[in-house]
C-alpha positions as CSV (number, residue, x, y, z in Angstrom):
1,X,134.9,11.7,29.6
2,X,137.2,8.7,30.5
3,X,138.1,9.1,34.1
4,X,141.8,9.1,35.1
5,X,143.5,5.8,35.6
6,X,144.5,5.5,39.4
7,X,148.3,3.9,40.0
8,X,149.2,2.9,43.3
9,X,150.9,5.7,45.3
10,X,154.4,3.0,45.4
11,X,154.6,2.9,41.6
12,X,154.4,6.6,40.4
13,X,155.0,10.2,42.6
14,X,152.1,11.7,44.2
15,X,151.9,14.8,41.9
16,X,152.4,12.8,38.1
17,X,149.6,12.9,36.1
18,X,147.8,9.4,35.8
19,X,146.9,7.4,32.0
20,X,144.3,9.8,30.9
21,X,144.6,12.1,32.5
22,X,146.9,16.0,32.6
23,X,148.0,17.7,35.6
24,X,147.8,21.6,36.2
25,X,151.6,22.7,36.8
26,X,151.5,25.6,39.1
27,X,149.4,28.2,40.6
28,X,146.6,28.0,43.0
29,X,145.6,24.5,41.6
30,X,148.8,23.5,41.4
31,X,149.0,19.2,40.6
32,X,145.0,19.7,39.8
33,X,144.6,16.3,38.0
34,X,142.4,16.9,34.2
35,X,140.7,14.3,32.7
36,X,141.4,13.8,28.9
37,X,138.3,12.4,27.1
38,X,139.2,10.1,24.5
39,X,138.2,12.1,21.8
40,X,139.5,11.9,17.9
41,X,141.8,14.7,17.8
42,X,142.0,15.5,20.7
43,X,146.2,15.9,21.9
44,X,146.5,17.8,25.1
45,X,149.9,19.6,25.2
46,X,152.0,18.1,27.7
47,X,152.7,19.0,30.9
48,X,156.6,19.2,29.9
49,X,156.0,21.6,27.2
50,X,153.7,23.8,29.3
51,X,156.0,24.0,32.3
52,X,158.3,25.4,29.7
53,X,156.1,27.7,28.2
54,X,155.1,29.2,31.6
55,X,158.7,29.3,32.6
56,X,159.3,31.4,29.6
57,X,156.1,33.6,30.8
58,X,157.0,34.3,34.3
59,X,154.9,32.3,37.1
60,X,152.8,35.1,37.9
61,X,150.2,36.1,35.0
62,X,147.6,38.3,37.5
63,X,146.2,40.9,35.2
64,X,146.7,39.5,32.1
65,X,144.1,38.5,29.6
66,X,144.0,35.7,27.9
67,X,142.3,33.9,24.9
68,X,142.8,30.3,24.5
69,X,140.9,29.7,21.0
70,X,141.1,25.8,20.4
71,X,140.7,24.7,24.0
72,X,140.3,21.1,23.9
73,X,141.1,20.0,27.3
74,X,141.2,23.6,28.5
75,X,144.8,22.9,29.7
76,X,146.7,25.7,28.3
77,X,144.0,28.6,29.7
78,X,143.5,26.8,32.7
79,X,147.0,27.1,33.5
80,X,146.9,30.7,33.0
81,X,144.0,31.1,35.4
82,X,146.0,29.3,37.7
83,X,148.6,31.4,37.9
84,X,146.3,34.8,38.1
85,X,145.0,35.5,35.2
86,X,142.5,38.3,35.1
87,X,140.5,37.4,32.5
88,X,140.5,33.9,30.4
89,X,138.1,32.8,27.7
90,X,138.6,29.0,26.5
91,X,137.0,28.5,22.6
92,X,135.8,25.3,21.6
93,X,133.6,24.3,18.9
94,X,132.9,20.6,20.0
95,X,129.9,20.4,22.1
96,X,131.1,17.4,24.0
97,X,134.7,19.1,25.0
98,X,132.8,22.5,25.6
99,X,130.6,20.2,28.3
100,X,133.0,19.3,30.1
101,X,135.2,22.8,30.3
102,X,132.1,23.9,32.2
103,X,132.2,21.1,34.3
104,X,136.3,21.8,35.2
105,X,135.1,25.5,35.4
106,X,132.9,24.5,37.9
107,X,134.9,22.1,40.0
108,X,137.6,24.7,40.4
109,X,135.5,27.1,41.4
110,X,137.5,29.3,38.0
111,X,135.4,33.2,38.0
112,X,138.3,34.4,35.7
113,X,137.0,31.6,33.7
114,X,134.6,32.0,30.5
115,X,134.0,29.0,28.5
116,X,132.4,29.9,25.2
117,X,131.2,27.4,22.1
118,X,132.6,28.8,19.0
119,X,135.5,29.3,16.6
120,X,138.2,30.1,18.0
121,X,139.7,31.8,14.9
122,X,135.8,34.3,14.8
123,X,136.7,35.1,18.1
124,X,140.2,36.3,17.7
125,X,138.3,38.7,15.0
126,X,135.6,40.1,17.7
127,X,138.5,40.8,20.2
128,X,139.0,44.6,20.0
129,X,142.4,45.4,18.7
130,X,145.1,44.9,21.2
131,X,142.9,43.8,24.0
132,X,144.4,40.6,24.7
133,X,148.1,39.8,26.3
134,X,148.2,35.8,25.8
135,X,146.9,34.3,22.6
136,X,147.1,30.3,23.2
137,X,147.0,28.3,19.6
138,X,147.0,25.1,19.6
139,X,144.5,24.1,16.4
140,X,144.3,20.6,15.1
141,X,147.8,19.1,13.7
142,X,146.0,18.4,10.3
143,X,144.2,21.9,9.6
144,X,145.7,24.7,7.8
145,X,144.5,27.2,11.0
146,X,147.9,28.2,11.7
147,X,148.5,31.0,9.7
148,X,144.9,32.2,9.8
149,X,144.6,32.4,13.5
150,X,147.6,33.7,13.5
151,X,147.1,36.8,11.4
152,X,143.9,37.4,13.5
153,X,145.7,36.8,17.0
154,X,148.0,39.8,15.7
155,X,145.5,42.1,15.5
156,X,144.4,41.0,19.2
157,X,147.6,40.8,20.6
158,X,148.2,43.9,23.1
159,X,152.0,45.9,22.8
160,X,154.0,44.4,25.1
161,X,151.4,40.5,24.6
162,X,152.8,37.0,23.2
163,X,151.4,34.2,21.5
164,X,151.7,30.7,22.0
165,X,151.6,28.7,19.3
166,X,152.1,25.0,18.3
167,X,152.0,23.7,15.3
168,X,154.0,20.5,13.3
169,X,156.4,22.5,11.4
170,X,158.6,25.3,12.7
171,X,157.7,28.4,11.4
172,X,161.1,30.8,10.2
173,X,161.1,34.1,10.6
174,X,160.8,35.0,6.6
175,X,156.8,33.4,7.4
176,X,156.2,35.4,10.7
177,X,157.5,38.7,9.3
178,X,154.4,39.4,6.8
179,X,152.6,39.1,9.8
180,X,154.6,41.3,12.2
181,X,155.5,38.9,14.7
182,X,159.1,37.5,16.1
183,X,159.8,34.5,17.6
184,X,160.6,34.7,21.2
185,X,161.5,31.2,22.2
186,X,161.4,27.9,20.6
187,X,160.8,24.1,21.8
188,X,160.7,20.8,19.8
189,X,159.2,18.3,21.8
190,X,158.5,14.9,19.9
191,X,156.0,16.0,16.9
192,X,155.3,19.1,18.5
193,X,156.7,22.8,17.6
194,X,155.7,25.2,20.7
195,X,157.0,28.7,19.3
196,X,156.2,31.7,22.1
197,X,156.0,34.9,19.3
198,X,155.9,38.4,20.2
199,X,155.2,41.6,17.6
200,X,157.9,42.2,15.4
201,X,159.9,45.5,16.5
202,X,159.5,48.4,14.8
203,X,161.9,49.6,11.7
């Protein structure tokens, strides 16, 4: 893991997030820094885009379960365990990345936390049928995962749940009806589509 670049405190505010490096938004570890490994692939969300998304959430998550199935820097979950999240399970298949969610589970000390080596996309299938009320999706920009983990995140997805998905493209609400899910909100952001999706209503 390459360790955060330090700036002197004259140059930069106190609370901005240093050259490799994310910063946790709100919540209990509110301006935690995260180290970003330099990794191939590896494109943290940033902290603009998840200050919007958690503005669209609400600021207070206790109770809520989460899944965060392609966890990379484990930003996205460990915002949601930040802010009170009962239950959060980050999913990473690389070995490195898992090894060093563990080690951020660790430093903060996260019990709500479970870090688990897998398939993100396997795991949405194990979840039990509405069991989860955050799905976080955030698979690699040049896969096709979308609209698999997408169809298996909507079987997860409690009644009243959302997903948070971000993807390259926008995705219209002729592709999210097949699969029972409305968008909610929308956000371009450079390359980035962050689409917050909630079941379709009924009729």
């Amino acid at each position: 893991m390459s360790p955060p670049v330090r700036a002197a405190r004259s140059a930069r505010s106190l609370d901005a997030a240093p050259a490799g490096a994310i910063r946790i938004i709100g919540g209990q570890w509110k301006r935690t820094r995260l180290p970003v490994a330099r990794h191939p692939g590896l494109r943290p969300t940033p902290d603009r885009v998840r200050e919007t998304l958690f503005n669209w959430l609400g600021q207070d998550l206790r109770g809520w379960r989460c899944l965060d199935a392609f966890a990379g820097t484990g930003a996205l979950g460990l915002e949601a365990a930040s802010r009170g999240a009962a239950a959060v399970q980050l999913v990473e298949r690389d070995a490195a990345l898992v090894e060093r969610l563990h080690g951020l589970q660790q430093r903060l000390r996260a019990d709500t936390v479970r870090v688990q080596r897998g398939d993100g996309i396997a795991a949405l299938e194990r979840a039990a049928p509405a069991s989860i009320d955050l799905v976080l999706l955030d698979p690699p920009f040049d896969s096709a995962l979308s609209g698999p983990a997408l169809r298996c995140a909507t079987r997860a997805l409690a009644a009243s749940g959302f997903i948070y998905l971000e993807a390259p493209d926008a995705w219209s609400a002729a592709q999210l009806a097949p699969l029972g899910l409305a968008l909610h909100r929308h956000l371009k952001a450079g390359a980035v589509h962050a689409h917050l999706l909630r079941h379709a209503p009924a009729g």
